[in-house]
C-alpha positions in Angstrom: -9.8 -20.3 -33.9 -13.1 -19.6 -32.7 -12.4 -21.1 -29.1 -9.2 -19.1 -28.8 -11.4 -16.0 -29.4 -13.6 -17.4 -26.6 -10.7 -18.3 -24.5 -9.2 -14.9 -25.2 -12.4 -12.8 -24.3 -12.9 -15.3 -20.9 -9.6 -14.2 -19.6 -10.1 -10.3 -20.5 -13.4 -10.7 -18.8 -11.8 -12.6 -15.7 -9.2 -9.8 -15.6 -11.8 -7.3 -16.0 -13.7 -8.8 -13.0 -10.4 -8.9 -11.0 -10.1 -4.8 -11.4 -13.5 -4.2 -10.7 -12.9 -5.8 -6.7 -10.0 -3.0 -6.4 -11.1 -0.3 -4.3 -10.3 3.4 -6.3 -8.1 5.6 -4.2 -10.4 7.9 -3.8 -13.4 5.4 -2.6 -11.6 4.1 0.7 -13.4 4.1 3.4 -12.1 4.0 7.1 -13.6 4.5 10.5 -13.4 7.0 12.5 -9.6 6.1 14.0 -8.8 5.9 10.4 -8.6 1.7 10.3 -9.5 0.2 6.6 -11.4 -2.8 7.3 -12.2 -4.0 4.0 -9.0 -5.4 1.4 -8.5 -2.8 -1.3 -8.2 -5.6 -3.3 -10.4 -8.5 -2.1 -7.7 -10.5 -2.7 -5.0 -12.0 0.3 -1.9 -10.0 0.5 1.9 -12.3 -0.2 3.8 -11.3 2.6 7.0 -12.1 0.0 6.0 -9.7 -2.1 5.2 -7.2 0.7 8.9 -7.5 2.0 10.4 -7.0 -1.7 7.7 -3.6 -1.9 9.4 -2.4 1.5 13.1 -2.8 0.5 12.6 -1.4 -3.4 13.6 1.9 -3.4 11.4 2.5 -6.3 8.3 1.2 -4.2 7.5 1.4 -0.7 10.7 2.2 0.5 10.3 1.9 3.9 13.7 1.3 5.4 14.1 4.9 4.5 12.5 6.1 7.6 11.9 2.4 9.8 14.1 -0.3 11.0 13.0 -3.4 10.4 15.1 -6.8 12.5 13.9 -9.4 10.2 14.9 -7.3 7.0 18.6 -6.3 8.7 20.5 -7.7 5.5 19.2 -4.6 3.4 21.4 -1.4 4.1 20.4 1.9 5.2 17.5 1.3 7.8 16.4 5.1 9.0 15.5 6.2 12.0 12.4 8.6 11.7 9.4 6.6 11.9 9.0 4.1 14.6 10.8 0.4 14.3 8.3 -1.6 12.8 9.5 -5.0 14.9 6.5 -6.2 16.6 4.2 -4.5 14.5 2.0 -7.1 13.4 0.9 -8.0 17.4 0.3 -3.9 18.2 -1.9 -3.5 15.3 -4.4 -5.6 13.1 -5.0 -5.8 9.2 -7.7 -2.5 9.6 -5.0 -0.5 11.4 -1.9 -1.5 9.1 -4.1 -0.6 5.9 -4.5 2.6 7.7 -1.1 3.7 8.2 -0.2 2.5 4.9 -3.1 4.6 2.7 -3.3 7.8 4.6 -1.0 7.8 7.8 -2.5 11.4 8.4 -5.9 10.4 9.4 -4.1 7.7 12.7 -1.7 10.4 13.5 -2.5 14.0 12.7 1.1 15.9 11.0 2.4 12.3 10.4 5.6 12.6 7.7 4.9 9.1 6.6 3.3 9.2 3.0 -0.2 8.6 2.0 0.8 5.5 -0.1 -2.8 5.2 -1.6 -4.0 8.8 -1.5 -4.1 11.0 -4.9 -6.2 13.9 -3.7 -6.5 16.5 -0.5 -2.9 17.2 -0.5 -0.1 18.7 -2.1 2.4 16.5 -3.5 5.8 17.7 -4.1 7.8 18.0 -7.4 6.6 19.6 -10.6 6.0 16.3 -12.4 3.4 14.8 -10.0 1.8 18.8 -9.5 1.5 18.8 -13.7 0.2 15.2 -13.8 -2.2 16.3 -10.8 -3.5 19.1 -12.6 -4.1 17.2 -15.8 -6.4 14.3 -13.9 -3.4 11.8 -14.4 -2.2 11.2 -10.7 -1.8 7.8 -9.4 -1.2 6.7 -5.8 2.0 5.5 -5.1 1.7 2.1 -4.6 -1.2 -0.2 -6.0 -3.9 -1.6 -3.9 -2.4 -4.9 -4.1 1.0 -3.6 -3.1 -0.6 -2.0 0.2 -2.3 -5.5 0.7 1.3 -7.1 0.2 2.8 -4.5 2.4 -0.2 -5.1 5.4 0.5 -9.4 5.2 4.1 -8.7 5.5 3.9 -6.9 8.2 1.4 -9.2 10.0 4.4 -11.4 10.0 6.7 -8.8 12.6 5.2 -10.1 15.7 8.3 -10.5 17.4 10.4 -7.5 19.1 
């Protein structure tokens, strides 16, 4: 019993120490072009994962506004933001994490979300304003989902 309880409090600890590495939302820091060189996370990114965070219309959702060649299989690829083919030999990790936390600060008026940004901006919808107003507001995607997202899209290098 006594080394379950030791077992039990070594893997709350380990998990503990695993949250502490994540960068808060409102702690990132880029350079001036708005590139993130550190990992929110500290941990690699699963380009898997990334892809599954980019077709989820619950997540990402990026096939709203990009096509994307290697994820042609999904439906409804949009046309707003730029094809993302090739993306990962235009821009490196720093650029990617960007684009992905607060597209605004890499392109001034930019429509594309602030995926990791939950302050300096209005967010639409009465549910995120009241949950804003009460302290509660989360990003929209996790650090580690932005880290999947970035290794994914490392992996578009061809056009």
């Amino acid at each position: 019993m006594k080394r379950q309880i030791m077992l039990a409090a070594g893997l709350m600890l380990a998990a503990t120490s695993l949250q502490a590495d994540v960068i808060a939302p409102n702690d990132v820091v880029a350079n001036e072009y708005g590139e993130i060189a550190m990992s929110l996370t500290g941990q690699p990114g699963n380009p898997q994962r990334g892809a599954e965070i980019m077709v989820s219309r619950g997540a990402g959702n990026c096939l709203a506004c990009h096509q994307v060649g290697a994820l042609a299989e999904f439906p409804w690829h949009g046309e707003v933001g730029p094809p993302l083919d090739g993306v990962g030999a235009r821009w490196d990790e720093a650029g990617l994490r960007g684009l992905m936390v607060n597209a605004d600060t890499m392109f001034p008026d930019s429509i594309m979300p602030s995926f990791y940004r939950i302050s300096g901006y209005t967010r639409p919808g009465d549910a995120f304003t009241g949950r804003a107003a009460q302290g509660e507001l989360s990003p929209l995607l996790a650090a580690q989902d932005i880290e999947d997202v970035v290794a994914y899209l490392m992996t578009l290098t061809d056009y």
